[in-house]
N, C-alpha and C positions, 0 to 999 in steps of 0.2 A: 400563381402558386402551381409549381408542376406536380406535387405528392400528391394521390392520390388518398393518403393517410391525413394528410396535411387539412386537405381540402373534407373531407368527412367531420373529420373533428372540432370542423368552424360549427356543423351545427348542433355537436354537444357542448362546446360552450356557446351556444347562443347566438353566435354572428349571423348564423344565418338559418333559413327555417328547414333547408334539406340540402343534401350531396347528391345529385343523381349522374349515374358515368350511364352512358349506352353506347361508348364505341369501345368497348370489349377489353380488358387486363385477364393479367394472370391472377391463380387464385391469390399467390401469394399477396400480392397486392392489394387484397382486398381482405383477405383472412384477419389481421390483428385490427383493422378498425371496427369488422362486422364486431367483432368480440367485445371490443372496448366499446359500441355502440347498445350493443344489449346488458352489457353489464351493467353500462348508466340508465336502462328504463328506455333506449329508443327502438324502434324500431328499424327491421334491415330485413330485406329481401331482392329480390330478382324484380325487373322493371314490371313483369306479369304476375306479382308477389306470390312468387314461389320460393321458398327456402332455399338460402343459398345454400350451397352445396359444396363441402371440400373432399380433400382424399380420393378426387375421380381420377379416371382413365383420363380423359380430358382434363389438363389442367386450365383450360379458358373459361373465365366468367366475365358470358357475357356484356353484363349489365349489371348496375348496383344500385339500390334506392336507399338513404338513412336520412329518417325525418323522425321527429315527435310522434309518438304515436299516434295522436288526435288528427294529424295530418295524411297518414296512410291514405285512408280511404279515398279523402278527395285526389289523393297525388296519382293514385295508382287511377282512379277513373279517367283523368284528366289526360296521363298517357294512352292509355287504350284506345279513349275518344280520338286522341291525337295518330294515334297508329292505324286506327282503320281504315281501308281504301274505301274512297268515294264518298266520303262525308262529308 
């Protein structure tokens, strides 16, 4: 699946339990599913779950997390754990 629209929306319907992108889109790219993700009740943030961000100077979004909300917490510790040096 190359969309990264495509690939989001497997886990509002169910297929799967998260989308996480970390090698970097535009916003656009990520704009109409973040929206379509919160509308259905999921959660969507930054892989450091920061609030995505549109309308920047920068139009590059880094990174994208959309999981169940129940899942947040652990996905988001689980990258961090994964991202620090020397662990």
């Amino acid at each position: 699946m190359g969309s990264a629209g495509a690939k989001a929306m497997s886990a509002l319907r169910g297929e799967a339990h998260a989308y996480l992108h970390a090698g970097g889109m535009n916003e656009w790219d990520t704009c109409a599913p973040v929206g379509v993700a919160l509308a259905a009740g999921l959660y969507a943030s930054r892989i450091d779950g920061s609030p995505c961000a549109f309308n920047q100077a920068d139009v590059k979004m880094p990174d994208l997390l959309i999981c169940r909300p129940e899942l947040a917490e652990t996905l988001l510790a689980a990258i961090t754990a994964e991202r620090m040096p020397g662990d």
